[in-house]
N, C-alpha and C positions, 0 to 999 in steps of 0.2 A: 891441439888437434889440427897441424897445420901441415899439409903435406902437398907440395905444388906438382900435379902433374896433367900431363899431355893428352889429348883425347884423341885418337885417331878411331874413324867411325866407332863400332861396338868393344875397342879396347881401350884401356886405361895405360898408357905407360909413361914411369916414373922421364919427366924432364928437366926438372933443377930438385937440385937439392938442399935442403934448406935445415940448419940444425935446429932441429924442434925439442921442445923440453915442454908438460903441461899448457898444450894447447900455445903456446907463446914464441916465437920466432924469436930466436937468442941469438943468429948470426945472420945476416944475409947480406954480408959487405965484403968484400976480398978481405979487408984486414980485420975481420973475427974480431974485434977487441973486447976483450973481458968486463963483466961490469961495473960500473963505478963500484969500489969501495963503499960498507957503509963506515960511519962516523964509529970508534972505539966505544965511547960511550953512548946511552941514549936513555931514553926513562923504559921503566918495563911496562907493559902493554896490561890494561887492568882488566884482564881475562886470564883464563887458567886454563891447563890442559882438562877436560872431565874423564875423557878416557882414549885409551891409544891400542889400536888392536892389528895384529898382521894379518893384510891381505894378500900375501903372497904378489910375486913380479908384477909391474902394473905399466901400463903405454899410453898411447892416444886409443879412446876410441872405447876406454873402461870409464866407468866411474862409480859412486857409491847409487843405490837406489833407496828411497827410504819408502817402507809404506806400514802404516799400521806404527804396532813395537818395533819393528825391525829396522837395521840397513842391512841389504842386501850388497856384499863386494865380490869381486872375482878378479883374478889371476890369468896370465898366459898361460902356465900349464895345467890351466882346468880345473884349478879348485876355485869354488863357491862357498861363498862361508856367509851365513844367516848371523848378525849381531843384536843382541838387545839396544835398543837405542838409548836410553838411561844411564848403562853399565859397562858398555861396549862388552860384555859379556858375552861369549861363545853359544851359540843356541842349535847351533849341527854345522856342519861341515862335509860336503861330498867333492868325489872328482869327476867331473863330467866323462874324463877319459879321450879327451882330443884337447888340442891346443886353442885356446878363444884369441879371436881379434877383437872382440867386443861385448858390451856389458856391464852390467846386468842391468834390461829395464824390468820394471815387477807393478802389482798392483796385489789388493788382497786375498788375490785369488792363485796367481801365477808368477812366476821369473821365468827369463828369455834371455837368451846369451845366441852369439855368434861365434860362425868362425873364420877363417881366411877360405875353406875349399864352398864356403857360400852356404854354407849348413845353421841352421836355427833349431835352438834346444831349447824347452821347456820342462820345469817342474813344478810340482807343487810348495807352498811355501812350509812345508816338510822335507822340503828336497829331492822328493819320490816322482821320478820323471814321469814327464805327461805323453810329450809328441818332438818327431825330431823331424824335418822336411828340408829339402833343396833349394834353394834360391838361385836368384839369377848370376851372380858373382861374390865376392868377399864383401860378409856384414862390416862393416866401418865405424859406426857411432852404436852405442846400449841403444838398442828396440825399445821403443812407446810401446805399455801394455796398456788399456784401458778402453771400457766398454765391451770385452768379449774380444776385441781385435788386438792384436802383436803388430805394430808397426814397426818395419826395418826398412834400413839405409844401404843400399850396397854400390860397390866402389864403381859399379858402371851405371850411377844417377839415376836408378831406377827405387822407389820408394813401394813396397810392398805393403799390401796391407791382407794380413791374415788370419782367419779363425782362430779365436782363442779353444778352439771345442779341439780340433783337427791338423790344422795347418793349414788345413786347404786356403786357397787362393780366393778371398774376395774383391780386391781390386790391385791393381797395379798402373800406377803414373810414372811413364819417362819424360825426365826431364831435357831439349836444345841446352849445351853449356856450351862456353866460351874452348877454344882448343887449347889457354891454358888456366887451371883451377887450380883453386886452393882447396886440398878436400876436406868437406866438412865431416868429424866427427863425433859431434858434440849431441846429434839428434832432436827430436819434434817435442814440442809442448803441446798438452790437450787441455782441453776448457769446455766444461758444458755442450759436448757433441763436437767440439770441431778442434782439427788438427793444424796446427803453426809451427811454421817451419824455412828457414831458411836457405836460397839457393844459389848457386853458380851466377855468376851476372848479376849481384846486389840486387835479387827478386826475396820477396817476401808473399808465403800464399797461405793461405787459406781454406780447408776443406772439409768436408764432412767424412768423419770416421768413420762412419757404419757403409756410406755407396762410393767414397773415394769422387763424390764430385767437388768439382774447383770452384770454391765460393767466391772468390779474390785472388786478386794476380798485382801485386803491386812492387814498383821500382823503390828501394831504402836508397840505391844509389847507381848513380850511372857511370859507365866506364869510361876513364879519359888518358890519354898520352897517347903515344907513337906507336911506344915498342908493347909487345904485347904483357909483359912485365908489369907495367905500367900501367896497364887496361883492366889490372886484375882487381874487380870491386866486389866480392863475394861476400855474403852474408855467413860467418864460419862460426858465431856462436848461438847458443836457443834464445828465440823469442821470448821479449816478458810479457806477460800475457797478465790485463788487469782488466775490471769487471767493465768499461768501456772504453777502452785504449789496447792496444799492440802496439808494441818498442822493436826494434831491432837495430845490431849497430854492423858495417861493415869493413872489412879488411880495404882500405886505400879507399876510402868512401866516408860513412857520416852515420849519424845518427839519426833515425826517424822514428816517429809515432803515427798510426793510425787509428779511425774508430773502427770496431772493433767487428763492426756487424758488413759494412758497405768495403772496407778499406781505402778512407776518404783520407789523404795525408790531414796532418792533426798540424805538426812543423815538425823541419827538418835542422840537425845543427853540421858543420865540416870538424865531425868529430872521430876520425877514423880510427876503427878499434878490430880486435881481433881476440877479445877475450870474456864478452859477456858482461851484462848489465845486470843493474837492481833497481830497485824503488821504493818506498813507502807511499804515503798518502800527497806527500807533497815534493817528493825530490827524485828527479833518478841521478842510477850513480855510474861512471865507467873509467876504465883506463884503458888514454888511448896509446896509438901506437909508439908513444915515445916514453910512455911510462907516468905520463900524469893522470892523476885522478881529478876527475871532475864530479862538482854536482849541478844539474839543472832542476828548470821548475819541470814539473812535472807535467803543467798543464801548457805553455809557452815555448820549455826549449831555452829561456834564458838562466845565463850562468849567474850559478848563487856564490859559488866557490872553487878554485882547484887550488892542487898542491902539490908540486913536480920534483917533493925531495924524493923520489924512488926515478928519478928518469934516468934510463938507459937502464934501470934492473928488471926489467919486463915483471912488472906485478900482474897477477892472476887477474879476473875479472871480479871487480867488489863484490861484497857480501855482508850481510849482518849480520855480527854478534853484537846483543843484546840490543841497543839501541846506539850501535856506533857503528861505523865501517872498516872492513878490516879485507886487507892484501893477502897475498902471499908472492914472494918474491923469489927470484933463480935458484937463491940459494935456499929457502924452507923456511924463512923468514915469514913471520904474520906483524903485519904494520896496522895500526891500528889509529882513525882517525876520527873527532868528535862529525857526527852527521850532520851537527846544525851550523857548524861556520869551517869545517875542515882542517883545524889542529891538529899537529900530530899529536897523540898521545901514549905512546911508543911500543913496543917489541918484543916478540915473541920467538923464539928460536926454537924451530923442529927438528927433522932429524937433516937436514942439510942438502934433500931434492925438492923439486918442484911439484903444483898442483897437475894432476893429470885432468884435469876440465875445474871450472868453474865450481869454487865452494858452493854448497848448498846449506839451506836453514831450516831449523826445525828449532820451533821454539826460539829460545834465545839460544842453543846453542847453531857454529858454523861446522860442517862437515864435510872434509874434505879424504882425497885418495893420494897418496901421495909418490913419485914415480917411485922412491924406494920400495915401497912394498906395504904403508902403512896406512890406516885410516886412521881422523884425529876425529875429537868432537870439541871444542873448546867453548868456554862459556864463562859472560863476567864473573870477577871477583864481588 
């Protein structure tokens, strides 16, 4: 979900361009160079496919939603497809009838999809549409549903938040961004009333879902260098959000933790990433921007382990299947590492594109969107 562009007052226009694949920056050097090679052989990865279902053309700014039985996936040319999460099984299928830029966020009541001309759709988790209203610009990251509110992202850093009944407009927060961005769209995490989410300028905030006020305002990381290129410290994937901590990691920036209620910094590590984090009880996980994964403590910030046989293959942002860590790399590739000392424990070969956002967990299995067009769910053997 990484797309660098230019802010001149209330327009967004495109200034470098940068070949993007699954949220992960796969070129941005004159010489392009392809990725390392992996090794011919390697051990097979002790997970399995569970099930593999087509979600039609997939980009930045789509991802899977799960809520309930369901994962909810969606397409460019506006199909929405409802899956059994068990069986990956087909459970309806409509066409919104417009082109989506993004999607689908859901909860058990609702899904919410975008589009590029700034239009927000909603159905029932029947498929049987609710409400369709105007936004301020193109939706960018799948809309936060939760508590009665549709929160959406749009490309001119305005963060909307609205009636899950109507559409109508309960609040709206513009974000000051740097004049050059990396745009996020990867979307907000909610937790028990309050909304986290990361922004332009390595800021991390905090708010209340239901009145759109600013609980917290806080720096993951600050911008440093000459050229503006180089200032660019943007928080570009979702917050992890745990019962007394907030993580966030940044694009040329680091990694931080806050508590969760004050947003008092926890510590901070110079771990710059651009793909999204995880955790359990005692570790979190990431890969940063050279392709290593790391593990930290969780409580500390100190390293328990990394392991840099994927660098230079832009692996996805970690994820859990079952009780181990698992990648996904340029090529479709799912790497698989033990959680508790960082062995590789090897490979899983998809259908040969990248994650479109950060795998997600349910259960023991990992679920992901894949650019080709496919959703996977995979799960130990």
């Amino acid at each position: 979900m990484i797309e660098v562009s230019r802010v001149f007052s209330r327009l967004a226009a495109t200034a470098l361009a940068l070949t993007v694949a699954s949220g992960l920056i796969v070129g941005c050097t004159s010489s392009n160079k392809p990725p390392p090679k992996l090794a011919d052989k390697a051990p097979t990865a002790p997970v399995a496919i569970a099930w593999r279902a087509s979600s039609g053309d997939a980009a930045l700014g789509f991802a899977p939603a799960i809520a309930g039985n369901a994962v909810y996936v969606a397409s460019r040319d506006g199909r929405i497809t409802s899956l059994d999460i068990d069986s990956g099984k087909t459970l309806w299928r409509i066409d919104a009838d417009t082109r989506l830029s993004a999607g689908p966020g859901a909860d058990n009541t609702m899904i919410a999809v975008g589009t590029s001309a700034g239009e927000v759709l909603t159905f029932d988790t029947n498929g049987k549409p609710l409400w369709r209203v105007k936004v301020s610009s193109e939706v960018i990251a799948p809309p936060t549903v939760a508590d009665g509110i549709v929160v959406v992202s749009t490309a001119d850093n305005h963060i909307h938040g609205l009636s899950g009944d109507d559409g109508s407009v309960k609040w709206m927060l513009q974000r000051n961004v740097p004049s050059l961005i990396v745009r996020n769209t990867q979307g907000a995490v909610t937790s028990r009333g309050g909304l986290f989410f990361g922004t332009a300028g390595g800021r991390l905030v905090a708010l209340d879902i239901a009145s759109g006020n600013v609980a917290w305002d806080v720096a993951v990381a600050t911008p440093k260098g000459t050229t503006e290129l180089e200032r660019i410290a943007d928080v570009t994937s979702r917050p992890l959000v745990g019962e007394k901590q907030v993580c966030a990691a940044a694009f040329q920036g680091r990694v931080a933790c806050f508590e969760i209620m004050q947003g008092t910094p926890l510590w901070t590590r110079d771990i710059p990433s651009y793909s999204g984090i995880a955790a359990d009880d005692a570790q979190l996980y990431v890969s940063d921007d050279k392709g290593t994964v790391h593990a930290l403590d969780i409580k500390t910030g100190a390293s328990i382990w990394k392991n840099d046989l994927l660098a230079g293959r832009w692996p996805s942002g970690p994820q859990f299947v079952g009780h181990n860590i698992g990648v996904i790399d340029i090529d479709g590739y799912l790497h698989v590492f033990a959680s508790d000392d960082g062995h590789y424990l090897g490979r899983l070969p998809t259908d040969g594109s990248p994650v479109t956002v950060q795998p997600q967990v349910e259960g023991e299995q990992m679920i992901w969107q894949s650019k080709e067009g496919y959703v996977y769910a995979v799960a130990p053997r």
